[in-house]
C-alpha positions as CSV (number, residue, x, y, z in Angstrom):
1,X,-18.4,-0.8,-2.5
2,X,-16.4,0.4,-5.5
3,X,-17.8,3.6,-6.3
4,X,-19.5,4.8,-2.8
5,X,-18.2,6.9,-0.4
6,X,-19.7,7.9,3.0
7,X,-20.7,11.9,3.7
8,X,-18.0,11.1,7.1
9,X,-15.1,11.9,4.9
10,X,-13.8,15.5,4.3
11,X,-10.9,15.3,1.8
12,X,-8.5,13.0,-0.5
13,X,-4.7,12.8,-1.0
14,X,-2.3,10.8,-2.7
15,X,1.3,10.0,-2.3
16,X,3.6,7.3,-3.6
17,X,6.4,4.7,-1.6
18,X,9.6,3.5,-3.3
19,X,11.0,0.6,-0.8
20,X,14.9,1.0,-1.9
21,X,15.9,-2.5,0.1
22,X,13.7,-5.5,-0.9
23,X,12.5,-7.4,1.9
24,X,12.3,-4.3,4.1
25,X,8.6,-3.5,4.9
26,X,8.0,-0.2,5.3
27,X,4.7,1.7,6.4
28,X,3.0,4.4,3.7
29,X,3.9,6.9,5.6
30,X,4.7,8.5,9.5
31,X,1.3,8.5,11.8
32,X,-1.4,10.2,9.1
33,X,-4.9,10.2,9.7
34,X,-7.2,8.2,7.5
35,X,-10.1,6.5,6.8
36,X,-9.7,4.5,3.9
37,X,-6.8,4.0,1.6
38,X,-6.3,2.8,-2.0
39,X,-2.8,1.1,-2.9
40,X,-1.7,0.2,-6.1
41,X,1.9,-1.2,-7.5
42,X,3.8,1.9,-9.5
43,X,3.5,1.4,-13.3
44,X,7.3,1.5,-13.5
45,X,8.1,-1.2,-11.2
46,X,10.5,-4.2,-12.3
47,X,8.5,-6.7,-10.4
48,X,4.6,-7.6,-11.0
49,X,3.9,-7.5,-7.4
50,X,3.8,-5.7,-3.9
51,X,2.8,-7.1,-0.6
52,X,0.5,-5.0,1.4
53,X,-0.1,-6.2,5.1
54,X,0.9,-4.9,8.8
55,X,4.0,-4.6,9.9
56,X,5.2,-8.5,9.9
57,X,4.3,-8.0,6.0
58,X,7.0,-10.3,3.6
59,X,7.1,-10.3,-0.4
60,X,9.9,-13.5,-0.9
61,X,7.3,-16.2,-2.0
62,X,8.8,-18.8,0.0
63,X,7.5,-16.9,3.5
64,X,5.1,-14.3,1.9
65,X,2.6,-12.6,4.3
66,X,-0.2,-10.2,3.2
67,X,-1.8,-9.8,0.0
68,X,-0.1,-9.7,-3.2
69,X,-1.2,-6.6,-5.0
70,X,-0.6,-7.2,-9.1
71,X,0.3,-4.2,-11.6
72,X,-2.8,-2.8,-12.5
73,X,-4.7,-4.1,-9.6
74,X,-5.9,-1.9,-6.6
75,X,-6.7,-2.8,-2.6
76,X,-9.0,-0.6,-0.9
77,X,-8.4,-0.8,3.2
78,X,-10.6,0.9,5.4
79,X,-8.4,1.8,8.3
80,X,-7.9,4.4,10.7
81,X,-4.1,5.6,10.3
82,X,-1.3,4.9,7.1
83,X,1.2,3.8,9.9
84,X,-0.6,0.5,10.2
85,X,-0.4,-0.4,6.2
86,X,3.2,-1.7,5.4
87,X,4.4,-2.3,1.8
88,X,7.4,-4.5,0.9
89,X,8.5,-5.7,-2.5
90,X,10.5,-8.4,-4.0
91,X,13.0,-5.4,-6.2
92,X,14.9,-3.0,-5.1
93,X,13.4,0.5,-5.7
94,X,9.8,-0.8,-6.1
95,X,6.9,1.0,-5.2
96,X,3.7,1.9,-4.4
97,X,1.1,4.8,-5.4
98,X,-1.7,5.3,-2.9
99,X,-5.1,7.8,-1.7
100,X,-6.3,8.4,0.8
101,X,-9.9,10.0,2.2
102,X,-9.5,11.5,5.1
């Protein structure tokens, strides 16, 4: 629920991804505790999408796996480690901006 949170988590971060190669998924970040994660396409991004999915995640509309995530749009995941989210884009030098509770 938008809004909520549970009294299990103890802090917050943020951070941001830029995929340079489009078409190459890449997780948020290197093995980082968490227990929920927000993702959201960066504001300055050419294209109006990002994919968010594991790691057989693809953005090219033709073979696209995940969920398309639209400019000014936000997913919510609860998961158990960033590793496991993967990010790819259909523009070089795309993006993502994320939190984290931890």
């Amino acid at each position: 629920i938008a809004g909520t949170s549970g009294h299990d988590k103890t802090g917050i971060a943020d951070n941001r991804l830029v995929i340079t190669t489009a078409g190459t998924a890449q997780a948020l970040a290197a093995s980082t505790v968490a227990k929920r994660v927000f993702v959201s396409p960066l504001d300055a991004n050419v294209s109006a999408l990002v994919v968010v999915g594991g790691s057989t995640v693809v953005a090219a509309a033709g073979t696209r796996r995940g969920i398309p995530v639209y400019k000014g749009n936000v997913l919510a995941l609860d998961i158990d480690n960033l590793a496991d989210v993967f990010v790819d884009v259909l523009t070089n030098s795309d993006g993502v901006s994320f939190l984290y509770e931890t």
